[in-house]
N, C-alpha and C positions, 0 to 999 in steps of 0.2 A: 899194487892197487891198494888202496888206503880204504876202508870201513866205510864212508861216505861214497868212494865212487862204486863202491857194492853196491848201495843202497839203491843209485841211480840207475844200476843195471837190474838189480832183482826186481824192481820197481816198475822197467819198463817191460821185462817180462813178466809179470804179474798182468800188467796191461794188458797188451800183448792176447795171451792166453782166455784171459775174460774175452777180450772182441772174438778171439776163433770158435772158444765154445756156442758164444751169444749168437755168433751170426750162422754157426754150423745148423742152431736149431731154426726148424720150421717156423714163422712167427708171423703174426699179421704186422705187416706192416704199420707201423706209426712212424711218420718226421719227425724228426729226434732234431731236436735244440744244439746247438753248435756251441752253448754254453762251457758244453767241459772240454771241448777241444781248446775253446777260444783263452777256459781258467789253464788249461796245461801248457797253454803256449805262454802266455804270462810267467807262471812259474818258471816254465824254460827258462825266456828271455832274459829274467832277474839271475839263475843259477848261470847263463852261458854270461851276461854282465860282470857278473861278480869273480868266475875265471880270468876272463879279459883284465881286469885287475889287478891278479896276482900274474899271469902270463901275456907273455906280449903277443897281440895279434897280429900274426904276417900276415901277409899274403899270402901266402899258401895257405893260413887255416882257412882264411875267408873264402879261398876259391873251394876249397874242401868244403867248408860247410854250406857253402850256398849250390855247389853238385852234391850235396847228402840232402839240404832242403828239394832240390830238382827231383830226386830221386825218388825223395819221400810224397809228393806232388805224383810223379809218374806211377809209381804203384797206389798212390789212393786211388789213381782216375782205373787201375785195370782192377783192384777188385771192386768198386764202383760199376764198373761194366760190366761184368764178373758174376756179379749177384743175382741170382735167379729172382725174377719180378714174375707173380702168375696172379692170376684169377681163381678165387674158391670161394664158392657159396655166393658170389657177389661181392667179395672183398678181396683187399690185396696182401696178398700173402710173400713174406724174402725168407731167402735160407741162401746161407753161403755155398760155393758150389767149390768144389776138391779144387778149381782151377783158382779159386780166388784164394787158397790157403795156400796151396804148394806155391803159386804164381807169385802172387799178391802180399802174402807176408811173408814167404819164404823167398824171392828176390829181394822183398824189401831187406829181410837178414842178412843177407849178404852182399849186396851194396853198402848194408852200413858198417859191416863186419870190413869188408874191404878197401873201404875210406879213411876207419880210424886205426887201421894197420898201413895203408901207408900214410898218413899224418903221424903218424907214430914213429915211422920209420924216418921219416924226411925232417921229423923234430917240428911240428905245424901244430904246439901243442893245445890251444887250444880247441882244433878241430880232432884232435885226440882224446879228448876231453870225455868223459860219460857224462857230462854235464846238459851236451848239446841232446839227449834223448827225449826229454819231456819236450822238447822244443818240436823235433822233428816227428814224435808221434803227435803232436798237435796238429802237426801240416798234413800227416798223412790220413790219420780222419777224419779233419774237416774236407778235403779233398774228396776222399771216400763220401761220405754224408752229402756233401752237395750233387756228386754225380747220382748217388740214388736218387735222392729228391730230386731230382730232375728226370731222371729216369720213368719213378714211380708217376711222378704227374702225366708223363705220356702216356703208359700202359692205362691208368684209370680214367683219361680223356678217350683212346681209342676205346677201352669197351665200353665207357657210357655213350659213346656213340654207335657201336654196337650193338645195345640195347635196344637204344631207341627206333634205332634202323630196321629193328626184330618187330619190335610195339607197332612202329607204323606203316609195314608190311602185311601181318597180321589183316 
């Protein structure tokens, strides 16, 4: 492993480690902007481009990296589902739940650990690549992010209709 594809792995562990602590804490919820998923996919896109480059892309990377993109997509949507959504004090409150860390980012670990050992093995080098990480945690948190935000809009519909239901019972 060369200095650079360090980079791309302590980089996306770095990441990584930030989302589990962030989302481990208790937190009122705010909809978070897709911005930096959308700048990391970017970034991706241009580092997995510029591999393609220097390594030829079979098909086998493409099928590898478009089941590591699938993959990355399936565990955003379960710790997205994952995510404890409640009510406190009249606001909406997220905290990640053990199931979304062990499940959610610890399968996503090892599907991805798993893909570029065999691309690795099979010679598929660009989806061997550590290159392809910024790419595929972009997919995985935009993923993640849209299912909350969807999520979160129907818990704070159901109890403002709860509320009201309270108000005009009364």
């Amino acid at each position: 492993m060369n200095p650079k594809d360090a980079i791309y792995v302590v980089g996306g562990v770095v990441v990584v480690v930030f989302f589990i602590v962030r989302q481990r804490r208790t937190d009122r919820f705010r909809e978070r902007s897709l911005i930096f998923p959308i700048a990391v996919g970017i970034y991706g896109l241009v580092l997995l481009t510029d591999t393609a480059k220097h390594q030829a892309l079979t098909v086998a990377s493409a099928a590898l990296l478009i089941l590591s993109a699938a993959a990355s997509v399936g565990f955003g949507v379960i710790r997205g589902r994952t995510i404890e959504l409640f009510m406190r004090g009249g606001e909406l409150w997220e905290r990640a739940s053990w199931t979304t860390i062990g499940v959610g980012w610890g399968g996503l670990l090892i599907a991805r650990v798993a893909l570029i050992a065999i691309a690795a093995a099979i010679g598929a080098k660009v989806a061997a690549s550590p290159t392809s990480i910024p790419l595929m945690l972009a997919v995985t948190l935009g993923a993640q992010m849209l299912v909350v935000r969807a999520r979160a809009r129907q818990v704070s519909r159901r109890a403002l209709l709860s509320s009201s239901d309270r108000i005009s019972s009364s």
